[in-house]
C-alpha positions as a printed NumPy array, in Angstrom:
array([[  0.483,   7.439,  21.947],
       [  2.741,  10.463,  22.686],
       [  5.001,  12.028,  19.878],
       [  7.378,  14.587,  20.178],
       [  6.89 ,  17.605,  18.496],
       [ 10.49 ,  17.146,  15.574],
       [  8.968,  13.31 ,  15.264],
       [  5.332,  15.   ,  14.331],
       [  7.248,  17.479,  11.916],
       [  9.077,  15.07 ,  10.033],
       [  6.169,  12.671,   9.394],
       [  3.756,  15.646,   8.2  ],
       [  6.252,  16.537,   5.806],
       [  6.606,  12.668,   4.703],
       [  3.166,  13.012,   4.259],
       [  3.136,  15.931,   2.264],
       [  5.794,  14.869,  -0.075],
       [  3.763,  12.015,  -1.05 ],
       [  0.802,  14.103,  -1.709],
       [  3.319,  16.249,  -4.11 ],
       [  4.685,  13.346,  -5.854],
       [  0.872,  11.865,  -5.983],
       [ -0.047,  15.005,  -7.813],
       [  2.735,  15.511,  -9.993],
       [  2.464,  11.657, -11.166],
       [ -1.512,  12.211, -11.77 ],
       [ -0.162,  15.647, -14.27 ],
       [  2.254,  13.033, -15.824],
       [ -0.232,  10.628, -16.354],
       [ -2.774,  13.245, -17.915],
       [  0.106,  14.261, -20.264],
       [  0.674,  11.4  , -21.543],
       [ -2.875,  10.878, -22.175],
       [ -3.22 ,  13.997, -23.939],
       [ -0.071,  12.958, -26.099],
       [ -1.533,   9.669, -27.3  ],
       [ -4.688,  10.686, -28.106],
       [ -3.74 ,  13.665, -30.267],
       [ -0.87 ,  11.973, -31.661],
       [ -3.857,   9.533, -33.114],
       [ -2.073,   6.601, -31.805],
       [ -4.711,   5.643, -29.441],
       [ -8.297,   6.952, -29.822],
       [-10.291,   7.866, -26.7  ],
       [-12.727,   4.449, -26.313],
       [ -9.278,   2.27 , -26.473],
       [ -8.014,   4.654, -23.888],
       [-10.703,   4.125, -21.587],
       [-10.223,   0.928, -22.65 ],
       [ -6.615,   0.564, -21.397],
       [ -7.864,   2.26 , -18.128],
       [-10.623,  -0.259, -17.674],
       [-13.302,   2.226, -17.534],
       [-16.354,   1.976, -19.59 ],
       [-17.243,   5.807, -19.44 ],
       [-15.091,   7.93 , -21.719],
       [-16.198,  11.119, -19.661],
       [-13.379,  11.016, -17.537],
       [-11.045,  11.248, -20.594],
       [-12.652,  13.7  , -22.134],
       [-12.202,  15.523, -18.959],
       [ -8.371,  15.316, -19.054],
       [ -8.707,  16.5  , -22.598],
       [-10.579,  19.234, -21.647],
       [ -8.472,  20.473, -19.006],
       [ -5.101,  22.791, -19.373],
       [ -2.168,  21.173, -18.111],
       [ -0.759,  23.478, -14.689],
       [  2.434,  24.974, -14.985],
       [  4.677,  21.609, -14.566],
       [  7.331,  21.329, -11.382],
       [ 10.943,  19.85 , -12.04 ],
       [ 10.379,  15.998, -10.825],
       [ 13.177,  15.035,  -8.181],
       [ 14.834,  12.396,  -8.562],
       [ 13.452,   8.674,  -7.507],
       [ 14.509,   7.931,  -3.885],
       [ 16.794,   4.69 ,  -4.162],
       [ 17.054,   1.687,  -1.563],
       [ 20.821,  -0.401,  -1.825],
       [ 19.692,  -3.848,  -0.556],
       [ 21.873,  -5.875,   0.988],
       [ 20.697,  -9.549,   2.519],
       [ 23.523, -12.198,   3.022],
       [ 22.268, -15.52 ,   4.496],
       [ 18.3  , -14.264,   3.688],
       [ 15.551, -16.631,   1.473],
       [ 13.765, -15.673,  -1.279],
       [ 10.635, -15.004,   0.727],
       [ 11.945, -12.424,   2.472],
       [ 14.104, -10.933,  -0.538],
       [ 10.76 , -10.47 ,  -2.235],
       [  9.046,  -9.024,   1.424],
       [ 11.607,  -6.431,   1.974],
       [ 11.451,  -5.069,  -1.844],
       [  7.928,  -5.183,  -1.964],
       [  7.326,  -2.816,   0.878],
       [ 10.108,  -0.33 ,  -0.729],
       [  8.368,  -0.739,  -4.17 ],
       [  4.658,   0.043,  -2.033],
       [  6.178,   3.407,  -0.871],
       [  7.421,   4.529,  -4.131],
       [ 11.231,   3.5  ,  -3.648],
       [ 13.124,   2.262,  -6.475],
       [ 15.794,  -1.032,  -5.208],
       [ 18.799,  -2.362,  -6.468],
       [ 20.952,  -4.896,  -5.252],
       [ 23.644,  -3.922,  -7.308],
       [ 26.316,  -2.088,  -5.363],
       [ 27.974,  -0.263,  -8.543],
       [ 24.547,   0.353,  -9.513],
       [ 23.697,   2.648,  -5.792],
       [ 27.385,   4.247,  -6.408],
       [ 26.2  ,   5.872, -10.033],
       [ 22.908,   6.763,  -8.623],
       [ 24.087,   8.411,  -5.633],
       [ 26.835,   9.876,  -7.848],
       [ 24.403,  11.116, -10.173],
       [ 22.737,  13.288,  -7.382],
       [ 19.785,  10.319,  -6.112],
       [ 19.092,   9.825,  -2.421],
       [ 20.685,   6.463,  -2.188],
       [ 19.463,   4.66 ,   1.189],
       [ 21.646,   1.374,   2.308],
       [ 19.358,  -1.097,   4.248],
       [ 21.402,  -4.229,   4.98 ],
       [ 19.046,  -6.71 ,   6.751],
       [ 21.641,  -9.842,   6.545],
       [ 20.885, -12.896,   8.627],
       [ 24.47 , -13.185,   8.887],
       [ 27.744, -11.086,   9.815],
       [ 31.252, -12.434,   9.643],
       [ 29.827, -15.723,   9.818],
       [ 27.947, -15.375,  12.951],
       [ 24.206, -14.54 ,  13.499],
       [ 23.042, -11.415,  13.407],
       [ 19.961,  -9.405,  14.865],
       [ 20.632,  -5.668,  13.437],
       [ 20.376,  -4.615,  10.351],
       [ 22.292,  -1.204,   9.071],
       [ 19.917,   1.672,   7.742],
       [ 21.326,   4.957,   6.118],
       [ 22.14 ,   7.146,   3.609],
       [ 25.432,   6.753,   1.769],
       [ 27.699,   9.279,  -0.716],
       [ 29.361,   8.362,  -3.736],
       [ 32.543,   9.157,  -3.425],
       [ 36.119,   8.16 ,  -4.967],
       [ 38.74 ,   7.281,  -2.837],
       [ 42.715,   8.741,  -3.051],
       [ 43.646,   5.802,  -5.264],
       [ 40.768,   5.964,  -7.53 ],
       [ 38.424,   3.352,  -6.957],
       [ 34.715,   4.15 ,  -5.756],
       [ 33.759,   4.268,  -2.373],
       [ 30.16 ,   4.562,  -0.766],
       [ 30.237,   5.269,   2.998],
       [ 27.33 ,   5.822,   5.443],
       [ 26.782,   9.432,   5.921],
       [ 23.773,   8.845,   8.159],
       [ 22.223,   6.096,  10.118],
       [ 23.814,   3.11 ,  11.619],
       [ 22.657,  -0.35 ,  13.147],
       [ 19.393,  -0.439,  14.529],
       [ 17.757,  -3.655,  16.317],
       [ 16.409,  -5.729,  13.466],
       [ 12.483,  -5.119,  13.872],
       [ 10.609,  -8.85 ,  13.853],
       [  7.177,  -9.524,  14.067],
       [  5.667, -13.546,  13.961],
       [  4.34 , -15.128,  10.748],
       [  1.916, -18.477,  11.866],
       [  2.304, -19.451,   8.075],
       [  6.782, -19.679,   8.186],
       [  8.301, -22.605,   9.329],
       [ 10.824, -22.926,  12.111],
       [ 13.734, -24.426,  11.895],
       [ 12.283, -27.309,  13.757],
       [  9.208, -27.796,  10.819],
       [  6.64 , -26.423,  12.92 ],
       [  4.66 , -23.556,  11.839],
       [  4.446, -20.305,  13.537],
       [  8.49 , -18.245,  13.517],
       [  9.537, -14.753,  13.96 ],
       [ 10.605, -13.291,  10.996],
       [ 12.017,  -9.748,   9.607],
       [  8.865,  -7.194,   9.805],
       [  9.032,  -5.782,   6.017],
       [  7.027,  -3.098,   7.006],
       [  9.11 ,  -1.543,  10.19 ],
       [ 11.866,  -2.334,   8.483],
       [ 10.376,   0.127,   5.452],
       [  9.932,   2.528,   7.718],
       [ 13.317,   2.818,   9.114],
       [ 14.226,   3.403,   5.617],
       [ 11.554,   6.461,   5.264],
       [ 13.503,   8.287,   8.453],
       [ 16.701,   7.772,   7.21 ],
       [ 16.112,   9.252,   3.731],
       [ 15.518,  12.646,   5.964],
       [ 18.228,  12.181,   8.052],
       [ 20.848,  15.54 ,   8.015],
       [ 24.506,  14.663,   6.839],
       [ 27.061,  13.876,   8.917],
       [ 29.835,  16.809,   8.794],
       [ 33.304,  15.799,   6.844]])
């Protein structure tokens, strides 16, 4: 496999924003430990205890350590979801593989407007079965911008992205539409990582 040398760029620093936001949720998560237990709300065996770790070592180690200089968190990256005509198997799919990279999801249009509003990195990923009535094998990935329009009600437009060919991949468990087992259905994953490009996509000019 051959990758360009933008394409390698952009995945290394995918890569290394998840390492950041690994370490900064490991200081939160020390923190908070260190605010319980001296607090005297929890004690350090029920701690462990809560962790399900029999050796209180470790958190006596967070104790004894000095929290770093802390880093402003960003915001939570944000996935609209969209679906007409799709089941609940692959509702639950597509959020599950946003909710395994760290991706908060709503379904809830006026919910994406506030968030992007409110300065998030709102993603659309509309993976409908249908369009207009008629079947459909795209689905529309990109980033979108709160915005009101002249007569006052909210918009959200695409800013980046567009239709891309609906990425499939075959499930021997699914049944067909004929009751035999074995169907192509929507690849969660590919589809996931459509999503992770287009929340680094630049914006279009106004």
């Amino acid at each position: 496999m051959t990758t360009d040398t933008d394409t390698t760029a952009a995945a290394a620093a995918r890569i290394r924003a998840a390492r950041d936001a690994a370490d900064a949720a490991q200081a939160v998560f020390e923190q908070i430990v260190r605010d319980e237990i001296a607090a005297d709300r929890i004690t350090v065996t029920e701690t462990a205890h809560a962790l399900g770790v029999k050796n209180r070592k470790r958190i006596y180690d967070i104790l004894g350590r000095e929290p770093g200089e802390p880093a402003a968190p960003r915001l939570t990256r944000v996935v609209y979801l969209r679906a007409r005509g799709c089941g609940a198997r692959t509702w639950t799919a597509v959020e599950q593989a946003m909710w395994a990279r760290g991706w908060a999801t709503t379904r809830h249009r006026g919910t994406a407007w506030h968030l992007a509003r409110g300065g998030a990195t709102v993603v659309l990923c509309d993976f409908s079965a249908h369009f207009d009535g008629l079947e459909t094998d795209q689905v529309l990935v990109g980033r979108v911008r709160a915005r009101y329009r002249d007569d006052g009600d909210t918009d959200l437009p695409l800013d980046a992205g567009g239709h891309r060919l609906m990425p499939i991949r075959h499930d021997p468990d699914v049944l067909t539409k004929g009751g035999t087992r074995g169907a192509w259905v929507l690849d969660e994953d590919a589809l996931a990582r459509i999503v992770g490009v287009a929340f680094d996509e630049q914006w279009r000019e106004d």
